[in-house]
Chimera marker file (.cmm) of the C-alpha trace (Angstrom):
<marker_set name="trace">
<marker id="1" x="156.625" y="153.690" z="-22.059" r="1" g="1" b="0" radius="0.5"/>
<marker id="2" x="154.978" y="151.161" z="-19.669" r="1" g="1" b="0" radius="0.5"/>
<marker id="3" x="152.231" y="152.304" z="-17.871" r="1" g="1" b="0" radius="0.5"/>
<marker id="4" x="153.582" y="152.076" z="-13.722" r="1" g="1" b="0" radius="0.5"/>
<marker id="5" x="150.789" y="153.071" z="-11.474" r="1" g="1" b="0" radius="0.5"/>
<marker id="6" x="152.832" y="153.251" z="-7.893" r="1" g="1" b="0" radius="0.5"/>
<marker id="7" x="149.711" y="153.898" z="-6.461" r="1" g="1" b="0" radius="0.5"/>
<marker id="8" x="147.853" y="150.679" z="-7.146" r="1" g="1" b="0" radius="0.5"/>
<marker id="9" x="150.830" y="149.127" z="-6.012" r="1" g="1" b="0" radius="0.5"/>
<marker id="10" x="150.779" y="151.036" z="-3.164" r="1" g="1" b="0" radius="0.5"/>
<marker id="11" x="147.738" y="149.647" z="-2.605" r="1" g="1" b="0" radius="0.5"/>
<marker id="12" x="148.475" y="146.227" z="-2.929" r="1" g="1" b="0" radius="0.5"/>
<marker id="13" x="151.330" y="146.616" z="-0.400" r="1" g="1" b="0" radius="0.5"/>
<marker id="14" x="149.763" y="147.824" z="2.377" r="1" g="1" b="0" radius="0.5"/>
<marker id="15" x="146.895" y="145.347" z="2.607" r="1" g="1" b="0" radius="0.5"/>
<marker id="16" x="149.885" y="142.864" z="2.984" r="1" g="1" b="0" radius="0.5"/>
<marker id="17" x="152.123" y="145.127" z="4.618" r="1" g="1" b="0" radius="0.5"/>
<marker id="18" x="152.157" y="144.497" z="8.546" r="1" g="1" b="0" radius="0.5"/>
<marker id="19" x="151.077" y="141.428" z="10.497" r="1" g="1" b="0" radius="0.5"/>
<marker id="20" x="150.776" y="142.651" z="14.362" r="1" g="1" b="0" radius="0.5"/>
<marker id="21" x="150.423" y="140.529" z="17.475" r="1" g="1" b="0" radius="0.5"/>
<marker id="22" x="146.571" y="140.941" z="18.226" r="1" g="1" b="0" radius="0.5"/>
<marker id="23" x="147.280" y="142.532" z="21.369" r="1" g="1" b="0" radius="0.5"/>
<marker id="24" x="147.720" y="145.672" z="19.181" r="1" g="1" b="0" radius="0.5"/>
<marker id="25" x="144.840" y="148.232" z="17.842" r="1" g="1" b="0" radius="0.5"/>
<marker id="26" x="144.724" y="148.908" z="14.611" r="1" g="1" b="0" radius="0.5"/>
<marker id="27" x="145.703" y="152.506" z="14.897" r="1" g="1" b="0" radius="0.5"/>
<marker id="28" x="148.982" y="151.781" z="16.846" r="1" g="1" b="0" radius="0.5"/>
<marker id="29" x="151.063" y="151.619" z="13.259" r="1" g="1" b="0" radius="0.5"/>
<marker id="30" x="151.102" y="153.939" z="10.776" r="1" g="1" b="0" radius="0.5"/>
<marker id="31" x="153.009" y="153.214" z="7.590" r="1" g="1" b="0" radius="0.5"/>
<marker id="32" x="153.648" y="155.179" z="4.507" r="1" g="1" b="0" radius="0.5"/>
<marker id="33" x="154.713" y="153.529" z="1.359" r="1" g="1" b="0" radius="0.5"/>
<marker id="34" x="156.836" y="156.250" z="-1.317" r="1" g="1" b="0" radius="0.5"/>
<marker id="35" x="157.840" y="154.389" z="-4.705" r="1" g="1" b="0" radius="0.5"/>
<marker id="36" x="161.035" y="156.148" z="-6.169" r="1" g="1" b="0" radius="0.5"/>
<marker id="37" x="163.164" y="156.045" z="-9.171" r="1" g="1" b="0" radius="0.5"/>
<marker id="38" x="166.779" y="154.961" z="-8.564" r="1" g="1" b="0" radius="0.5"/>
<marker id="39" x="168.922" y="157.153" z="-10.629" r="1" g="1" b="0" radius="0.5"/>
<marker id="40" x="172.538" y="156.965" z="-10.153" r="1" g="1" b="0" radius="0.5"/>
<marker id="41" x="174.979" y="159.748" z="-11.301" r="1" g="1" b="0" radius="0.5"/>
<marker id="42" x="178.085" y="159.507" z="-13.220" r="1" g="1" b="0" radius="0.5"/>
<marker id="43" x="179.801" y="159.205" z="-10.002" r="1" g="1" b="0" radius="0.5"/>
<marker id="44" x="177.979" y="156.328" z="-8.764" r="1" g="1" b="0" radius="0.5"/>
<marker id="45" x="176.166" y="158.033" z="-5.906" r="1" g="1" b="0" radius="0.5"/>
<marker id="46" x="172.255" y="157.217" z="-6.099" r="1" g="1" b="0" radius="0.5"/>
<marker id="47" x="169.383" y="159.411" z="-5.203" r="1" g="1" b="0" radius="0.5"/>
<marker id="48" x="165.783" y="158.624" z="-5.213" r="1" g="1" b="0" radius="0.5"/>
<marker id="49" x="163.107" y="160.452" z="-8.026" r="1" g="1" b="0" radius="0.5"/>
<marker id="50" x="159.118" y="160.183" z="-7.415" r="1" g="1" b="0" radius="0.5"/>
<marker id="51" x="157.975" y="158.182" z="-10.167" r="1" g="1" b="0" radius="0.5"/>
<marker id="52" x="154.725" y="158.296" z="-12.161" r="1" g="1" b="0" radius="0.5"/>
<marker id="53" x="155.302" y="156.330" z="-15.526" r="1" g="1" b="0" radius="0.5"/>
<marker id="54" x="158.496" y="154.022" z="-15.705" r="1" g="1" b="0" radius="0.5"/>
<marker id="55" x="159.544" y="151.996" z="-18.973" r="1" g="1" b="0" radius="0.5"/>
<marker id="56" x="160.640" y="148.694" z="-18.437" r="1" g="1" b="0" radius="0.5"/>
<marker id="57" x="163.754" y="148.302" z="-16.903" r="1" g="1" b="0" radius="0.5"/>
<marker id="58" x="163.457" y="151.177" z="-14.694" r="1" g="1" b="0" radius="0.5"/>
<marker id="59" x="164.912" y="150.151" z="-11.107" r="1" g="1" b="0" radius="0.5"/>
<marker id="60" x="162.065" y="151.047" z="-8.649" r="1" g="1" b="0" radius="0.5"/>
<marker id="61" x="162.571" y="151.155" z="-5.034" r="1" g="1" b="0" radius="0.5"/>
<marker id="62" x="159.208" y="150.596" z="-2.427" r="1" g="1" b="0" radius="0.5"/>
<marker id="63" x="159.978" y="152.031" z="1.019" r="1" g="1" b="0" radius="0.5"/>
<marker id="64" x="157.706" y="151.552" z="3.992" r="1" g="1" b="0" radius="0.5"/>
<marker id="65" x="158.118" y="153.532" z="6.919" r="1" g="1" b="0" radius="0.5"/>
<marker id="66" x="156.363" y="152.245" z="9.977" r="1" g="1" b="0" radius="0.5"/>
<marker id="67" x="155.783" y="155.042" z="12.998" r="1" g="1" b="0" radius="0.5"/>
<marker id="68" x="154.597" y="153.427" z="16.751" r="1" g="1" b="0" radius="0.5"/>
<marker id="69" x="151.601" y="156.137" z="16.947" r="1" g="1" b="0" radius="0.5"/>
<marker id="70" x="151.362" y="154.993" z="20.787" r="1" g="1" b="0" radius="0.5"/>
<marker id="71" x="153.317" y="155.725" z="23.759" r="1" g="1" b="0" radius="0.5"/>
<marker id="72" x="154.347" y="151.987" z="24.396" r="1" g="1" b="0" radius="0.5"/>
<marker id="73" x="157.114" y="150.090" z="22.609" r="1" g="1" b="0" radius="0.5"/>
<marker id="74" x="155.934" y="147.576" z="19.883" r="1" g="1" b="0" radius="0.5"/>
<marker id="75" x="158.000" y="144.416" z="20.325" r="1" g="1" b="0" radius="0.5"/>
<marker id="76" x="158.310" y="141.537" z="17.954" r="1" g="1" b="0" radius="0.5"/>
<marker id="77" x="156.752" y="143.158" z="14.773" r="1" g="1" b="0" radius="0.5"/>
<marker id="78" x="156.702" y="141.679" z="11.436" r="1" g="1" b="0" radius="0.5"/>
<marker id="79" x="156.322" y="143.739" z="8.676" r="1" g="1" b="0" radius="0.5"/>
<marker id="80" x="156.021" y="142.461" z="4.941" r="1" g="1" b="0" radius="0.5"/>
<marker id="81" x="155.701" y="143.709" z="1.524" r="1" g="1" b="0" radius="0.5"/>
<marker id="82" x="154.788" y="142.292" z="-1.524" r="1" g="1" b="0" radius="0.5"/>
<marker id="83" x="156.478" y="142.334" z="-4.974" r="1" g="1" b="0" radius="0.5"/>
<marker id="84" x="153.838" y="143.555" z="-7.620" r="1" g="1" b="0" radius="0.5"/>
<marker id="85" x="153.170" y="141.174" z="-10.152" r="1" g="1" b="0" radius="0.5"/>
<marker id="86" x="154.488" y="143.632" z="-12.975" r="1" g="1" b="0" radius="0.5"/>
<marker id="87" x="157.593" y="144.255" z="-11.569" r="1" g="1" b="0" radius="0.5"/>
<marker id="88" x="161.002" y="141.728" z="-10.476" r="1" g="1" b="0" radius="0.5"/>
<marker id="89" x="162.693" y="142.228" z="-7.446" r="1" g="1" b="0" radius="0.5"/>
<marker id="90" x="166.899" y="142.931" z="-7.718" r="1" g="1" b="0" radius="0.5"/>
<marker id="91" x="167.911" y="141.443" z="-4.620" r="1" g="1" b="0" radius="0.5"/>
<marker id="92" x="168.181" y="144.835" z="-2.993" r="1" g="1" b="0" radius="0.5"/>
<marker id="93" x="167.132" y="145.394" z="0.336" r="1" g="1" b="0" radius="0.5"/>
<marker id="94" x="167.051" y="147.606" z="3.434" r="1" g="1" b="0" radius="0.5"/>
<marker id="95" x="167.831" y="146.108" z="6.358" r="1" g="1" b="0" radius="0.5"/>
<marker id="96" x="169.370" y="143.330" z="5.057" r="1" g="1" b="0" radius="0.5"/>
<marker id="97" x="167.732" y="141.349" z="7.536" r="1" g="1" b="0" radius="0.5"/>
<marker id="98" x="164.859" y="140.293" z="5.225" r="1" g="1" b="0" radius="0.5"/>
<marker id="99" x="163.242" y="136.937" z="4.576" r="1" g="1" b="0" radius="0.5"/>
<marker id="100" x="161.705" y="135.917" z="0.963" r="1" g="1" b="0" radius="0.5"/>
<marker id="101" x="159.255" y="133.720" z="0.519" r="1" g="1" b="0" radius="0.5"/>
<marker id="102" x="158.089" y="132.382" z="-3.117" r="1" g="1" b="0" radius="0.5"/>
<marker id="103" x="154.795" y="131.524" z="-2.004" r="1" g="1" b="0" radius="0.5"/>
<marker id="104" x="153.741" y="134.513" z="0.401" r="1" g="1" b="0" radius="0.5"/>
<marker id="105" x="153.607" y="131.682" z="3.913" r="1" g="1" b="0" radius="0.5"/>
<marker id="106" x="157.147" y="129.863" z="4.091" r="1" g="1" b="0" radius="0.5"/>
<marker id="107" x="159.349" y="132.743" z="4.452" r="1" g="1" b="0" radius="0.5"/>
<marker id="108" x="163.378" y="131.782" z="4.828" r="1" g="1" b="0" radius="0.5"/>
<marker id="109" x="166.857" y="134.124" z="4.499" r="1" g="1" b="0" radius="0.5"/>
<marker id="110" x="168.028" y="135.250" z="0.886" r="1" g="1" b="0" radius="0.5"/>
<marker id="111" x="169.322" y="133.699" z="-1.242" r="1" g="1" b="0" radius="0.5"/>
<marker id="112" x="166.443" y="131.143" z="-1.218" r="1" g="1" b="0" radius="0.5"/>
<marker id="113" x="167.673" y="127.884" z="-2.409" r="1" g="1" b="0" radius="0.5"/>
<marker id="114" x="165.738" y="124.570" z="-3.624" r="1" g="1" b="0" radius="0.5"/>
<marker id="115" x="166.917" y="121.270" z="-4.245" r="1" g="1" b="0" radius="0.5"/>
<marker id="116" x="167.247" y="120.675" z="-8.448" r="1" g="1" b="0" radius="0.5"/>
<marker id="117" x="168.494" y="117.349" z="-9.327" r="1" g="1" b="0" radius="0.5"/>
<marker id="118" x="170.251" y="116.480" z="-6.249" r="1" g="1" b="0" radius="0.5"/>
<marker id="119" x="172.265" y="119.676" z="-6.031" r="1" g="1" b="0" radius="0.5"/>
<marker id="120" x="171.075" y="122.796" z="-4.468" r="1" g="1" b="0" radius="0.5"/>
<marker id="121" x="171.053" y="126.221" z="-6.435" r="1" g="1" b="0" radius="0.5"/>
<marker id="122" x="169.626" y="129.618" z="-5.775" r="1" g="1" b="0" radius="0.5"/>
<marker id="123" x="166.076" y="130.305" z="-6.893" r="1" g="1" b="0" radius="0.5"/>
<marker id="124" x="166.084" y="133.327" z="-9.469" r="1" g="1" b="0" radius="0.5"/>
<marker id="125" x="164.687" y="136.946" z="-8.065" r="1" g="1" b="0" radius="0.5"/>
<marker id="126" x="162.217" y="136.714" z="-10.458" r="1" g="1" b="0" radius="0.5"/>
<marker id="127" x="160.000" y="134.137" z="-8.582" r="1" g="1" b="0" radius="0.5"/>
<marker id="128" x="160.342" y="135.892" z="-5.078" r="1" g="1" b="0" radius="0.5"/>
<marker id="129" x="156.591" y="137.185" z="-4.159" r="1" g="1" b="0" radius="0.5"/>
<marker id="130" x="157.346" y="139.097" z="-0.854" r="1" g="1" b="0" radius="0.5"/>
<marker id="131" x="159.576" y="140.071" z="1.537" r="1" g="1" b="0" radius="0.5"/>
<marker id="132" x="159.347" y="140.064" z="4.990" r="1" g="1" b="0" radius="0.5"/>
<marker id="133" x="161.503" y="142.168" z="8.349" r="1" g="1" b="0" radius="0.5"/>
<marker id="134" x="161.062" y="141.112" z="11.653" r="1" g="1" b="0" radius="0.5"/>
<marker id="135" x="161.435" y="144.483" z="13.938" r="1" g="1" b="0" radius="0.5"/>
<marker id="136" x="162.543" y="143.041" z="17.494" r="1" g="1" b="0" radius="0.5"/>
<marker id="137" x="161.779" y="146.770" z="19.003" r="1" g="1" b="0" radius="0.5"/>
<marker id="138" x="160.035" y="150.048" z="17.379" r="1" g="1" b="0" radius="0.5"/>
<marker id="139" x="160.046" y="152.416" z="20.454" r="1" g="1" b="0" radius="0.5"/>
<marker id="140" x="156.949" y="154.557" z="21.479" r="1" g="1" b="0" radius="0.5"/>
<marker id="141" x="156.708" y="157.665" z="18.912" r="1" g="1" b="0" radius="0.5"/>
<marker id="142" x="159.313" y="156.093" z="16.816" r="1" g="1" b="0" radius="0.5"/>
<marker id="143" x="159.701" y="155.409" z="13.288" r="1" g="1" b="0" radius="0.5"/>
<marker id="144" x="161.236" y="152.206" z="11.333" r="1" g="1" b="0" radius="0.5"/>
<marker id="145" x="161.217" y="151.548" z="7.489" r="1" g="1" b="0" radius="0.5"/>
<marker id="146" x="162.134" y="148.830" z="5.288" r="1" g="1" b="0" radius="0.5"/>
<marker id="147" x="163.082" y="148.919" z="1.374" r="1" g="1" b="0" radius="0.5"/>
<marker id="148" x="162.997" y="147.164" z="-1.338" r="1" g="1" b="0" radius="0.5"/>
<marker id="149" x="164.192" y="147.914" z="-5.353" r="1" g="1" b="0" radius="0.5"/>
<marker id="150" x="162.301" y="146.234" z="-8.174" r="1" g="1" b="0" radius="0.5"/>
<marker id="151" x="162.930" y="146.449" z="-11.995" r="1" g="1" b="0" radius="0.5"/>
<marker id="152" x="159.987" y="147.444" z="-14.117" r="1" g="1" b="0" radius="0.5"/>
<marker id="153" x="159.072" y="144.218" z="-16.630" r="1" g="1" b="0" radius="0.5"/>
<link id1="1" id2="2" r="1" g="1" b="0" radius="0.2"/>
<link id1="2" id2="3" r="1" g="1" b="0" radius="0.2"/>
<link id1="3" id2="4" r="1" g="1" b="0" radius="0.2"/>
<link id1="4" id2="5" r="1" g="1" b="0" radius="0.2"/>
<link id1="5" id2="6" r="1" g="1" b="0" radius="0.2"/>
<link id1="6" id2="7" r="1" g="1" b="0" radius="0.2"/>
<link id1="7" id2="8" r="1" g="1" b="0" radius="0.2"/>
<link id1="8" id2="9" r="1" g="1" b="0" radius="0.2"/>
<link id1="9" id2="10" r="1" g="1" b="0" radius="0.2"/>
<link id1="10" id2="11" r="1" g="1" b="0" radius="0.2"/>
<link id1="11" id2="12" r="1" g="1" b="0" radius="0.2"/>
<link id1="12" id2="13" r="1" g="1" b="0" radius="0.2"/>
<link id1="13" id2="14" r="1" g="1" b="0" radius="0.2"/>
<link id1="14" id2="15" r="1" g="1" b="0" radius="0.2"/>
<link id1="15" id2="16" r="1" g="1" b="0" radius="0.2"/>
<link id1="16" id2="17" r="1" g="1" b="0" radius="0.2"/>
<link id1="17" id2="18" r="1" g="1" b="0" radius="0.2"/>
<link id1="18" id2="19" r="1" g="1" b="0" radius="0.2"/>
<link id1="19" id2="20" r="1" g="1" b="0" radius="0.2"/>
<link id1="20" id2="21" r="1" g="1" b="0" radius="0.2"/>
<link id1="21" id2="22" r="1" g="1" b="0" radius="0.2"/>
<link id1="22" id2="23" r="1" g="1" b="0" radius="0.2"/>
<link id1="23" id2="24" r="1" g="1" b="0" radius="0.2"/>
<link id1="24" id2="25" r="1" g="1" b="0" radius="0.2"/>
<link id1="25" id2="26" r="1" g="1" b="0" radius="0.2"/>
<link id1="26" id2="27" r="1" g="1" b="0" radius="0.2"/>
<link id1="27" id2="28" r="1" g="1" b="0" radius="0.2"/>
<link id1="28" id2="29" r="1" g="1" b="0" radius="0.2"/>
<link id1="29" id2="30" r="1" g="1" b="0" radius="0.2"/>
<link id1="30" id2="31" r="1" g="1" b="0" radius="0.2"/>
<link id1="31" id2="32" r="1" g="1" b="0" radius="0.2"/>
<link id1="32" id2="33" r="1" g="1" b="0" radius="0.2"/>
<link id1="33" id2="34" r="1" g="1" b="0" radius="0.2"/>
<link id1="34" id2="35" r="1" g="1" b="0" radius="0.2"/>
<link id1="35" id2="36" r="1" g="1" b="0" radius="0.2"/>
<link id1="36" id2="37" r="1" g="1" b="0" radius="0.2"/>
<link id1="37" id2="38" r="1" g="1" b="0" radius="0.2"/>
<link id1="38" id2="39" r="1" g="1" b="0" radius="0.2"/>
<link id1="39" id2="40" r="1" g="1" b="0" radius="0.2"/>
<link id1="40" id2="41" r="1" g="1" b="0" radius="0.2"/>
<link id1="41" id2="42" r="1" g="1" b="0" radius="0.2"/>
<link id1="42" id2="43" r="1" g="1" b="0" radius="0.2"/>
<link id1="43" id2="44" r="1" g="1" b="0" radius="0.2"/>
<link id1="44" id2="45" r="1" g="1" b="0" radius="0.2"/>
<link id1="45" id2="46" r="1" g="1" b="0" radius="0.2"/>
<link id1="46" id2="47" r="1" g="1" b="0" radius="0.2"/>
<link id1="47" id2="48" r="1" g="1" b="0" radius="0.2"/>
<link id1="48" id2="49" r="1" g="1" b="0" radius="0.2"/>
<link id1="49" id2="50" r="1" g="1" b="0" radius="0.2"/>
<link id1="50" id2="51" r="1" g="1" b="0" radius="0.2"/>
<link id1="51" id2="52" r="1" g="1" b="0" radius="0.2"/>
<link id1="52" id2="53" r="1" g="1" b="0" radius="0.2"/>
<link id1="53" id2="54" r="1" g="1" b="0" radius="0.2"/>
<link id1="54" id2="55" r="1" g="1" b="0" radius="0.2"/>
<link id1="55" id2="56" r="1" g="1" b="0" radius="0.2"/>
<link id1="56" id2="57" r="1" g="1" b="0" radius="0.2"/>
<link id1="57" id2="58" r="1" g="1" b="0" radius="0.2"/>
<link id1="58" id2="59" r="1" g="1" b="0" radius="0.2"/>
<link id1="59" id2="60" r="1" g="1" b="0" radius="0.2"/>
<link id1="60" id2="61" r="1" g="1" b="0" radius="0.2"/>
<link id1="61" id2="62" r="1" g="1" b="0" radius="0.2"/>
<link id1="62" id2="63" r="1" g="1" b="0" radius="0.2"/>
<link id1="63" id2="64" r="1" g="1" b="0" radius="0.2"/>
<link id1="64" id2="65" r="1" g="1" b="0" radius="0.2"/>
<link id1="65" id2="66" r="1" g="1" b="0" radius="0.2"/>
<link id1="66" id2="67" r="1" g="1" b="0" radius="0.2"/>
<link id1="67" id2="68" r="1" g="1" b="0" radius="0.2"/>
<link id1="68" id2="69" r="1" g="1" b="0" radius="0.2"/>
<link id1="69" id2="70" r="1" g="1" b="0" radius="0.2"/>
<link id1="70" id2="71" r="1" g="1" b="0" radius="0.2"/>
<link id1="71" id2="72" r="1" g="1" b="0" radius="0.2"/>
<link id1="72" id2="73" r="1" g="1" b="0" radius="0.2"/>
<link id1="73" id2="74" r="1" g="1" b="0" radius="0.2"/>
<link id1="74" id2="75" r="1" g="1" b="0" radius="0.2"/>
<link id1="75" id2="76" r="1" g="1" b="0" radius="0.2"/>
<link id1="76" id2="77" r="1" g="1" b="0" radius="0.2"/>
<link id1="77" id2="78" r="1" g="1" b="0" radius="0.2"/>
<link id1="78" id2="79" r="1" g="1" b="0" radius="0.2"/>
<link id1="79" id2="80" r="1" g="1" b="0" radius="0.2"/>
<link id1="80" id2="81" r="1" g="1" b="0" radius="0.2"/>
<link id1="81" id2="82" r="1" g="1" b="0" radius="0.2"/>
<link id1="82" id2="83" r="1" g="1" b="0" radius="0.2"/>
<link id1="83" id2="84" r="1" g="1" b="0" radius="0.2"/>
<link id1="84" id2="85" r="1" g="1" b="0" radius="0.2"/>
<link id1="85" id2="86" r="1" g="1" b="0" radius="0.2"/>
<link id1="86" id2="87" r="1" g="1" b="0" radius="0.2"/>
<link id1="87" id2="88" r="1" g="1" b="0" radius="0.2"/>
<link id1="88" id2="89" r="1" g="1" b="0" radius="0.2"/>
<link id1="89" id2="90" r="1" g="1" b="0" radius="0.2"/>
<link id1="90" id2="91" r="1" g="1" b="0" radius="0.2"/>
<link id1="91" id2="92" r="1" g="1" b="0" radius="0.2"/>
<link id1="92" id2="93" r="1" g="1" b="0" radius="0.2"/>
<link id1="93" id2="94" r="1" g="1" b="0" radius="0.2"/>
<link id1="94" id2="95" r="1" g="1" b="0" radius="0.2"/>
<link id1="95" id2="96" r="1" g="1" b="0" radius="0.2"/>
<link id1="96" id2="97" r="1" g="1" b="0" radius="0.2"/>
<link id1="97" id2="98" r="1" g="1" b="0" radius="0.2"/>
<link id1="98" id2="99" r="1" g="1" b="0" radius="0.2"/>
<link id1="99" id2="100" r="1" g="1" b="0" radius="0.2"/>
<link id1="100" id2="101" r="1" g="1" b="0" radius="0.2"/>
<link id1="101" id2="102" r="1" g="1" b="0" radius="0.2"/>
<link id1="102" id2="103" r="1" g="1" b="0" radius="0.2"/>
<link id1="103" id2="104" r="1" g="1" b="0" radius="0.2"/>
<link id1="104" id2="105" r="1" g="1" b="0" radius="0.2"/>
<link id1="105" id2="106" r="1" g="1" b="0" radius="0.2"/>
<link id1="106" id2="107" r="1" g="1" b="0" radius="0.2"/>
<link id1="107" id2="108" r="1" g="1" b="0" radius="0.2"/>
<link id1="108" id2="109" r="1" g="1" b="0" radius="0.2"/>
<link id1="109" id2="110" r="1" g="1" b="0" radius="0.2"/>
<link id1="110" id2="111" r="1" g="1" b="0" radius="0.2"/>
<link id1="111" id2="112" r="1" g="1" b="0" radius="0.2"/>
<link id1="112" id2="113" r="1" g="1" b="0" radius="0.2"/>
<link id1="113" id2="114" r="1" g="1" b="0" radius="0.2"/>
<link id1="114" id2="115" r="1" g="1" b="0" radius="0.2"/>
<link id1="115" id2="116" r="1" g="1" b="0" radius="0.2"/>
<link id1="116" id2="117" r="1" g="1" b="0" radius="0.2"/>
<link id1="117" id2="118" r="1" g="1" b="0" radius="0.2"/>
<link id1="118" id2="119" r="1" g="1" b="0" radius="0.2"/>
<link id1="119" id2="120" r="1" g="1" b="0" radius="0.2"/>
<link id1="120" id2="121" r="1" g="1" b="0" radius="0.2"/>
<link id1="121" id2="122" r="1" g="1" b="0" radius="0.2"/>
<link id1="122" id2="123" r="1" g="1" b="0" radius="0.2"/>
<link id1="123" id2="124" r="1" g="1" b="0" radius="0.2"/>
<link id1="124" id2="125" r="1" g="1" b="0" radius="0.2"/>
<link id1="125" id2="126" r="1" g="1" b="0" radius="0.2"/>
<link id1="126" id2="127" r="1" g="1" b="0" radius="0.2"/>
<link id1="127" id2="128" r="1" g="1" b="0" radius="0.2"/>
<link id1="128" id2="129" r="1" g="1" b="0" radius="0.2"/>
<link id1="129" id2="130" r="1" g="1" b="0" radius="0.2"/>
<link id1="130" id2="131" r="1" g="1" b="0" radius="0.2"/>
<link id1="131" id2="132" r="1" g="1" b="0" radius="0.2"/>
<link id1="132" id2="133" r="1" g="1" b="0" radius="0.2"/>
<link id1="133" id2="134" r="1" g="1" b="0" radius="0.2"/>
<link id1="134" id2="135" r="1" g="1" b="0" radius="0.2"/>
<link id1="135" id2="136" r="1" g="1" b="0" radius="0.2"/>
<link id1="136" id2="137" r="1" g="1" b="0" radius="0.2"/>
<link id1="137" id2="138" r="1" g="1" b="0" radius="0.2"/>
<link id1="138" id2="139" r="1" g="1" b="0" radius="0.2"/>
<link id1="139" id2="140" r="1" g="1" b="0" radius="0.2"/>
<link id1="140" id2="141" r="1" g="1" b="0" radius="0.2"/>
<link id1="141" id2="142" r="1" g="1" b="0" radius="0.2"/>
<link id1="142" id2="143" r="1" g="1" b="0" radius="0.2"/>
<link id1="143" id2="144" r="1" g="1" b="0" radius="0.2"/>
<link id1="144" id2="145" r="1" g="1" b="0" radius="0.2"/>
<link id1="145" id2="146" r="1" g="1" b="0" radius="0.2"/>
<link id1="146" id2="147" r="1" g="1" b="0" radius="0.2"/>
<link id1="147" id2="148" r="1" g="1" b="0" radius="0.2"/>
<link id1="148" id2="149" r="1" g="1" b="0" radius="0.2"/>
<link id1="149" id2="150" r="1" g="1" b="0" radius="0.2"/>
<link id1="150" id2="151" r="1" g="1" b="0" radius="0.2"/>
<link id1="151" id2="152" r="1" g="1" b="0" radius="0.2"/>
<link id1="152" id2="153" r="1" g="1" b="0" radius="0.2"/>
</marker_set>
């Protein structure tokens, strides 16, 4: 069994995780990152299982839920979070209003796509780095969050 330490990627996702307008403190956003199992029944309905230790191939979703601490509205907030280097991202998000980026600063609508000998095809999952949501509104005292599912390498 692979050795998946959520919390050290926990870690690594919330020193990338929000990018605020400077007119905001730094204690205006809270967020809270959970890493889960996705298990799906025989039924096909899925449910979410705190993880510890996950062998390869376990399907891993990162959540961040972001919570306006003040009581103004935050407008225009971009939130991102990185894909751990151990781990490949499915193509699973929530919203589905997310932006890749391959390189962590040109960010663009999924699928991304590149130019390969004259034609244009879809760049694989596996080289995505991080994702990024732009939140147009998160009221005062409200709460927003943003998923992602990985698959344990």
């Amino acid at each position: 069994m692979k050795n998946f330490n959520p919390l050290r990627n926990a870690l690594l996702a919330s020193l990338a995780s929000v990018l605020l307008s400077t007119a905001h403190a730094d204690d205006t956003l809270k967020m809270e990152l959970t890493a889960n199992k996705v298990v799906k029944n025989a039924e096909g309905k899925v449910s979410y299982v705190p993880v510890r230790n996950a062998p390869a191939g376990t399907i891993i979703q990162y959540k961040a839920t972001y919570t306006n601490t003040i009581n103004e509205n935050i407008n225009d907030l971009a939130v991102t979070l990185p894909i751990p280097a151990n781990m490949t991202f499915t193509g699973e998000v929530s919203p589905a209003s997310a932006q890749a980026s391959i390189d962590g600063k040109n960010y663009a609508d999924i699928p991304l796509l590149r130019k390969v000998d004259g034609k244009i095809v879809k760049i694989p999952f596996s080289e995505y780095r991080t994702l990024r949501w732009n939140i147009k509104l998160l009221p005062a005292q409200k709460s927003a969050a943003v998923a992602l599912n990985t698959i344990v390498d």
